[in-house]
N, C-alpha and C positions, 0 to 999 in steps of 0.2 A: 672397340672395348677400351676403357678406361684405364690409363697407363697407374697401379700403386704407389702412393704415396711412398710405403716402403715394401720393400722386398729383402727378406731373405731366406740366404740357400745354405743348408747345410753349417751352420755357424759353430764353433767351438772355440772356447779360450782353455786354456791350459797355463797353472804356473806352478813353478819347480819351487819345494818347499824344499828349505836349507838352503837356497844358494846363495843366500846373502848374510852375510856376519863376517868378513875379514879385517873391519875395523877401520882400515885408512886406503886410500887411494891406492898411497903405494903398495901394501897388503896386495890388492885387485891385479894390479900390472904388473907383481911379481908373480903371482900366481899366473897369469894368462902367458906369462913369459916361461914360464916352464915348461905350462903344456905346448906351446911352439917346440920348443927345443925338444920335446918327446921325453923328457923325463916326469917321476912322480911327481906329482902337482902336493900333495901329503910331507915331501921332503920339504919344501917350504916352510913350511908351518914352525920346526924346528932349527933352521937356518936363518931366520929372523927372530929369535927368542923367543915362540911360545913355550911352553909347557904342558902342553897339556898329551898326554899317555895317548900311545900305540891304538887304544879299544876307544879313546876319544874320539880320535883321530878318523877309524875305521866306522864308528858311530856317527859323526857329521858328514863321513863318505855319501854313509845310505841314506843319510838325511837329503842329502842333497841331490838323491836320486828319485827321491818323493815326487809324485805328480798329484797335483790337483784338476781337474776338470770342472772349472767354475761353470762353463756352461759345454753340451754336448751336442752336436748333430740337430739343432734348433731351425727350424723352418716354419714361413708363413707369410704371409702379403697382406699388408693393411690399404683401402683404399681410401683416396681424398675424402675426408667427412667423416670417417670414422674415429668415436670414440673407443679405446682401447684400456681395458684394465690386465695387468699384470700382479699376479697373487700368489702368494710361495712363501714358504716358511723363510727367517732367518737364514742366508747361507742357501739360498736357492738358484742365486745369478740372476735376478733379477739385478740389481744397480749396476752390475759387468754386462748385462743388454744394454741398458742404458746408456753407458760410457764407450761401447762400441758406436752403436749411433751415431755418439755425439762427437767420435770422432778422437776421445780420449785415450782410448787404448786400440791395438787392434786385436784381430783375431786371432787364433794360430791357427788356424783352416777355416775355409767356407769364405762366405763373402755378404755383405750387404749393400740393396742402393737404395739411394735417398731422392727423392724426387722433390725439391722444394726445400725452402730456406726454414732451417732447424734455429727454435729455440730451446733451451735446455735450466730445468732447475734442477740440479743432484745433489749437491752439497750445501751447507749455507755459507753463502758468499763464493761461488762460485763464478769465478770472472771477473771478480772486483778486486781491481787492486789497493790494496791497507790505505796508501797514501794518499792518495783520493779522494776527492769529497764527492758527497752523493752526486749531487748534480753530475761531477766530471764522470763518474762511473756510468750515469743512463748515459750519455753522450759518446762513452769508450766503447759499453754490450753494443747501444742504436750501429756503430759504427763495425763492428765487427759483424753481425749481422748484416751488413752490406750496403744499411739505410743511408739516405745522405744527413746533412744536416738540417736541412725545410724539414724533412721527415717528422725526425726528432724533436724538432721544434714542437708542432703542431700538437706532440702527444705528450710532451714534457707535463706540462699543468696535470693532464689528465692523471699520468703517473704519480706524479707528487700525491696528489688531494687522494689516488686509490693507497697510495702508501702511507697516509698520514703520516709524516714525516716534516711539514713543510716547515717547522722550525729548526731540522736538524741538517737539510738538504745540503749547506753547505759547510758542512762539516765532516772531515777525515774519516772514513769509514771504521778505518783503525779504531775508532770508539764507539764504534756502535753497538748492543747487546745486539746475541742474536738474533734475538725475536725481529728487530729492527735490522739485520742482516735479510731476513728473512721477505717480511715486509716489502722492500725498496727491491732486491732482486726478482720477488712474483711479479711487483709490478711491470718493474721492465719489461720480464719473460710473457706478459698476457699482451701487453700493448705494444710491445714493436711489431707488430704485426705479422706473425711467424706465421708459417701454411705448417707448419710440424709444429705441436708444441710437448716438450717429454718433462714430465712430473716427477721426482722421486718423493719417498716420505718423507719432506724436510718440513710440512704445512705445520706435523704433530709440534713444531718450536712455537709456533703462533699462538696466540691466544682464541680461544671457543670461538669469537666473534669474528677473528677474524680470519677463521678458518673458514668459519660459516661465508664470508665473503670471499674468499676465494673460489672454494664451492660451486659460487652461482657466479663469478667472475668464469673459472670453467665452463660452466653451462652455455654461459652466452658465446662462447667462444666455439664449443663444438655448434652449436646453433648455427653459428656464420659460416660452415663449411668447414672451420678447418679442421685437420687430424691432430687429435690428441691422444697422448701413453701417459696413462694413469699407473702411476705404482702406489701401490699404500696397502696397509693393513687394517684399513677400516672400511669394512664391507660394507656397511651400511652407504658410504660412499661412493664406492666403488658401482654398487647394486644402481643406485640413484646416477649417476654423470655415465656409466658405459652402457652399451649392448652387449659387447662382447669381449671374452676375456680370457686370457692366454692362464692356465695353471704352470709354473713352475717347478719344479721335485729335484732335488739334485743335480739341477744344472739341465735337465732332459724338459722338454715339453710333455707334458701330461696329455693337460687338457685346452681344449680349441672352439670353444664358441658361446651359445649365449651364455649371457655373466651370473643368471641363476642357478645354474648348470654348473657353471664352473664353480660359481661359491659353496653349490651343496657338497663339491667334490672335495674341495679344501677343506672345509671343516672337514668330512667325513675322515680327510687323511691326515691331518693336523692335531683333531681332539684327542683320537684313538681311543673312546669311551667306548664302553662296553654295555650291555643289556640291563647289566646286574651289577651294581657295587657292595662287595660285602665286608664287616671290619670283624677284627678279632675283638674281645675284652681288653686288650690290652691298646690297640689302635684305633678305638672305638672314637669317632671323632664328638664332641661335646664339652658341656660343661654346667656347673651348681646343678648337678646331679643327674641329667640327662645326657645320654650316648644314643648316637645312629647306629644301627647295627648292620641295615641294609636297605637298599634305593635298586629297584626292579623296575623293569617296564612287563608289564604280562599278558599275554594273549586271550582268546577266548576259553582256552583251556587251564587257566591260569600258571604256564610254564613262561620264561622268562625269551621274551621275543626281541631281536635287533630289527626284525625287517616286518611293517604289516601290510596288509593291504588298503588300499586308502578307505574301501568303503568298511573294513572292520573294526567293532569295536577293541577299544585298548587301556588300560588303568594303568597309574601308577602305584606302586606297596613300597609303602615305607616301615619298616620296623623296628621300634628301638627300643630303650631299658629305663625305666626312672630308679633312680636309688631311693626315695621316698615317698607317701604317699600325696595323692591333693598339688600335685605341683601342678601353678598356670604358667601354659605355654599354648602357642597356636599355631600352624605349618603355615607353606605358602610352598608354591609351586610354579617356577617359571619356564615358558619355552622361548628356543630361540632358533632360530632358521636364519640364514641367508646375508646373518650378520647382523638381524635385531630380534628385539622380544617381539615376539609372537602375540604371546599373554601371557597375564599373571593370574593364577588362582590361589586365593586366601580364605583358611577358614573362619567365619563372620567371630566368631565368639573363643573366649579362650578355653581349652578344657582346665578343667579344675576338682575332676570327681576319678579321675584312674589311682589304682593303686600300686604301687610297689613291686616293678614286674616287667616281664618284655609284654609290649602289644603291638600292632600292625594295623598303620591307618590306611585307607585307599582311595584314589581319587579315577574316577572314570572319565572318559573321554569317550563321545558317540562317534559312529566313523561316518564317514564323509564329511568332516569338519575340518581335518589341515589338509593342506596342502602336500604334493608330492616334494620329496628332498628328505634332505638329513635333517634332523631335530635332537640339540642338547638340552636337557633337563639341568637346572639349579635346582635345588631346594635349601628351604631357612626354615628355622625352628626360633621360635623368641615368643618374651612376654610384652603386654600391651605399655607396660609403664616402665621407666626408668633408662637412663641413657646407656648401661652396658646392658642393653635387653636378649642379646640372643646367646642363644645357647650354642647352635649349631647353622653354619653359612657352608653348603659347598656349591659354588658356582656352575659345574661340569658335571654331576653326579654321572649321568646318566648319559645315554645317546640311541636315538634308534633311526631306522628309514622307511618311508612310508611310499610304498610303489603304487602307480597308476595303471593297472593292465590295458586300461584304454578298450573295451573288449565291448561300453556303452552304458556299463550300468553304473558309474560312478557319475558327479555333475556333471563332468565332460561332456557326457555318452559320447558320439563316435566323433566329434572335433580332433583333428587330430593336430592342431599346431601348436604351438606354445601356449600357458596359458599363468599369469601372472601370480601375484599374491603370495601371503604369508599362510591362507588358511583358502579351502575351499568349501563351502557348505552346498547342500544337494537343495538348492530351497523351491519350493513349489511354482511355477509361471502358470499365472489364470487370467483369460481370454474374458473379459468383461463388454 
């Protein structure tokens, strides 16, 4: 059997919040010379001049007794060739997996091993030292990565020209914008020829284009075999470059395999939308005279449903209030799964004959048309002409999930392995 590129067991970091603010060196080494000697460590504080009160005092105690569990009890084994995506809210331990890895911090329990020469993007400008110029920097990472210098040579050009940089290569990094931080370290990190390569979300500094090539600079890299850890918050990314993908939550592994699966799980835990949004008069989101009142998803019994079945049908009920009569305005309705739009439906013409009043438009959906997963609803309200046209934009209104029983009578029928896509439709196969 084939020995993991990585392995780990049982991983946890922990840091102690408050225990740093005593200000100067010597602040540290009087304090740690207290606690030797067995006296209060708090008698210091006042024996150096602070000031600060008894409940301060008592108060940076417990602060300082604070624990954090950036990540907890994490387990799992990537093998050679696999793309891997990591997906988790702000503040999940994702970038502290990453920095254990790479060897930056350690654990405070557990253990991981590395099979294979790690490269690492986390930060921008990570590895490079200020004073430096480009050039001297591929030559510094090539070299700490274990390359010789023939190595380096050979890949130098290629580097430059993926970095577009080659006017600035020999210039002190110290002045380089981000972006161009950014730039010259992916390249290095794709072309030293790493068998690890760990990605954090530093791509979002780049510009569209040249994200977009980085992208497919990924691609070809998982192509050639090697393992790659994708971190980012753009699923649509993630969906495209992984198979499969580790959910995050408070530092705890959630979720553990394919990356549609895991995406539909993140949203679902991420959005926190609900079936039904409703607003009061007073919170009523809109404007020049039009208020949303409420954004439902509803069943065939028209009660307000989170979860359907794939092959049932489902609408959306919007209903809302004009303060006047004759206003033109037209809806539009977006889904989105798995980290893109799904589709958009827009009504063709504007209305311009309601009067003065609440009403409830509805929009249907036949079943067996999406897809199994989580699905958020936006919806927009606006007129066809003028540059401040809309009324009302909310991105998230909504949210529901669409189960597959698998049972034969959905497209699937009784296939039972994965099965792709944003939408699935039931459509007729004829033997001609």
């Amino acid at each position: 059997m084939t020995e993991p590129a990585i392995s780990v067991r049982n991983l946890s970091k922990c840091y102690k919040l408050g225990t740093i603010g005593r200000h100067t060196l010597v602040d540290e080494a009087q304090y740690l010379w207290h606690k030797i000697r067995g006296k209060d460590p708090r008698e210091h504080f006042s024996k150096i001049g602070h000031t600060a009160t008894e409940a301060r005092r008592v108060e940076a105690e417990q602060e300082a007794n604070q624990e954090f569990w950036a990540l907890k009890d994490v387990s799992f084994d990537v093998q050679p060739g696999e793309v891997i995506g990591i997906i988790g809210r702000n503040g999940a331990g994702k970038s502290t997996l990453l920095k254990i890895l790479t060897r930056i911090t350690e654990p405070t329990s557990g253990e991981a091993f590395i099979n294979g020469r790690v490269a690492s993007l986390l930060e921008v400008g990570t590895g490079f030292h200020p004073e430096l110029t480009g050039r001297e920097n591929v030559y510094m990472n090539g070299t700490i990565l274990g390359m010789k210098k023939r190595e380096i040579d050979a890949k130098f050009d290629e580097i430059v020209a993926f970095s577009e940089l080659e006017k600035f290569i020999d210039t002190p990094v110290k002045r380089y914008s981000s972006g161009m931080y950014v730039r010259l370290a992916f390249a290095v990190a794709a072309h030293l020829d790493p068998e690890i390569l760990l990605i954090d979300e530093v791509l979002a500094v780049g510009d569209m284009e040249f994200q977009k090539k980085c992208l497919g600079k990924m691609q070809d890299v998982s192509e050639s075999g090697r393992t790659v850890f994708f971190v980012s918050h753009n699923m649509a990314a993630v969906s495209r470059l992984c198979t499969r993908s580790l959910v995050l939550i408070n530092g705890e592994l959630s979720f553990d395999g394919d990356t549609p699966d895991a995406v539909s799980k993140y949203t679902a835990i991420s959005l926190k939308a609900e079936a039904c949004a409703s607003w009061s008069d007073k919170d009523a989101p809109g404007s020049n005279g039009f208020r949303l009142k409420e954004v439902s998803v509803r069943g065939i019994d028209d009660e307000p449903v989170g979860s359907v079945d794939i092959r049932q049908p489902l609408c959306l009920k919007i209903r809302f209030s004009l303060d006047r009569d004759k206003m033109k305005f037209r809806c539009a309705m977006a889904l989105y799964t798995q980290g893109v739009c799904a589709f958009t439906t827009i009504e063709k013409e504007e209305r311009e004959y309601l009067q003065a009043g609440e009403h409830c438009l509805l929009v249907r959906l036949p079943g067996n048309i999406l897809s199994e997963g989580e699905y958020l609803v936006g919806v927009s309200v606006f007129a066809s002409r003028g540059v401040k046209s809309h009324f009302c934009r909310i991105p998230d209104a909504v949210a529901f999930h669409v189960s597959d029983c698998m049972d034969g009578g959905s497209a699937r029928g009784d296939y039972a392995e994965g099965l792709g896509g944003v939408v699935r439709p039931n459509l007729e196969w004829v033997h001609e």
